[in-house]
C-alpha positions in Angstrom: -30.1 33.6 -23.6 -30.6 30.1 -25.2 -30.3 27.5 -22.3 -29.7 23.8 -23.2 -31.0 20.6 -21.7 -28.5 19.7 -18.6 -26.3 16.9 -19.3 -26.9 13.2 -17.8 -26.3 12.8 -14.2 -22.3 10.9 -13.8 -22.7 10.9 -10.3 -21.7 7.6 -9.4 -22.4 6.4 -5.4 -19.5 3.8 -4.3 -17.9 2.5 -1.5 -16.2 -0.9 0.1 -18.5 -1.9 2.2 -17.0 -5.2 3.9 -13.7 -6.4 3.6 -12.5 -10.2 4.9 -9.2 -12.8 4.7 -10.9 -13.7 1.2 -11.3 -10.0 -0.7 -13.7 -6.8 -0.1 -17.1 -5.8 -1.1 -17.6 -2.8 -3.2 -21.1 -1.2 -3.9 -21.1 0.7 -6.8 -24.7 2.5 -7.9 -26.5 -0.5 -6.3 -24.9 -3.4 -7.7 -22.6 -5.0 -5.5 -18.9 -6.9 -6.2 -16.6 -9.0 -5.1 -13.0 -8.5 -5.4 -11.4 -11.6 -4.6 -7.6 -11.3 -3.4 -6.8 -14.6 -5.4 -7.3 -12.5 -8.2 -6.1 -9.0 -7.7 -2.8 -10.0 -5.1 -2.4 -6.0 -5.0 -5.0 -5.3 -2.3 -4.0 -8.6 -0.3 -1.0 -6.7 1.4 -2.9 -3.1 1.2 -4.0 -1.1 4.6 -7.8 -0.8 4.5 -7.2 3.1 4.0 -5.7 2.4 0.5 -8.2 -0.4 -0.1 -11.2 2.6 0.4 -9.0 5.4 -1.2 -10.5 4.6 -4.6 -12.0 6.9 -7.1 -14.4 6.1 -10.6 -12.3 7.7 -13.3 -15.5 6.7 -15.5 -19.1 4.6 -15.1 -17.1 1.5 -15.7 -13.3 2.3 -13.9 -11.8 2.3 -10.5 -9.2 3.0 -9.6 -6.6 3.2 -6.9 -4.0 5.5 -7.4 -1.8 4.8 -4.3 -1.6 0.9 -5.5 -1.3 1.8 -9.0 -4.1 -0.7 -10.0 -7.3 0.4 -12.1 -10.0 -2.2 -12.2 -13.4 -2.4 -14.6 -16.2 -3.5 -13.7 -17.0 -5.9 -16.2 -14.5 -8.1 -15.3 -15.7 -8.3 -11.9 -19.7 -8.6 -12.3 -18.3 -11.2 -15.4 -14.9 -12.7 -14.1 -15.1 -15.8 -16.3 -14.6 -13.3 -19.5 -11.6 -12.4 -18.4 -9.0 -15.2 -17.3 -6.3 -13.4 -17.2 -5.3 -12.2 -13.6 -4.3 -8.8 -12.2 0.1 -9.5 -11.6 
């Protein structure tokens, strides 16, 4: 039987883990971000069910399937290289 090497671990640990009038929190592999309302108006009006209801659809992707809104997360750890706004 000729057995490879196992692949790379893609287990990815996340979760909201505060949420104010301002945004939420996300923690994401031990790096934390802020998603500001200001800029993503889709989770201003959202329940906080549908605001933890997320899922990584990569390393760099969530996403939110019941609000339709995918989010990278280089444009949040580096939100001045990316002025143009979630609509």
């Amino acid at each position: 039987m000729n057995l490879q090497k196992p692949g790379d671990n893609i287990s990815i640990n996340s979760e909201v883990t505060n949420i104010t009038k301002l945004g939420f929190w996300i923690l994401v592999n031990n790096n934390e971000y802020f998603v500001p309302f200001t800029d993503y108006p889709v989770f201003k009006k959202a329940t906080i069910e549908q605001i933890i209801d997320f899922e990584m659809l990569s390393r760099n992707i969530l996403s939110w399937k019941s609000l339709d809104c995918d989010i990278e997360l280089v444009a949040l750890g580096n939100p001045q290289q990316f002025p143009l706004l979630y609509k």
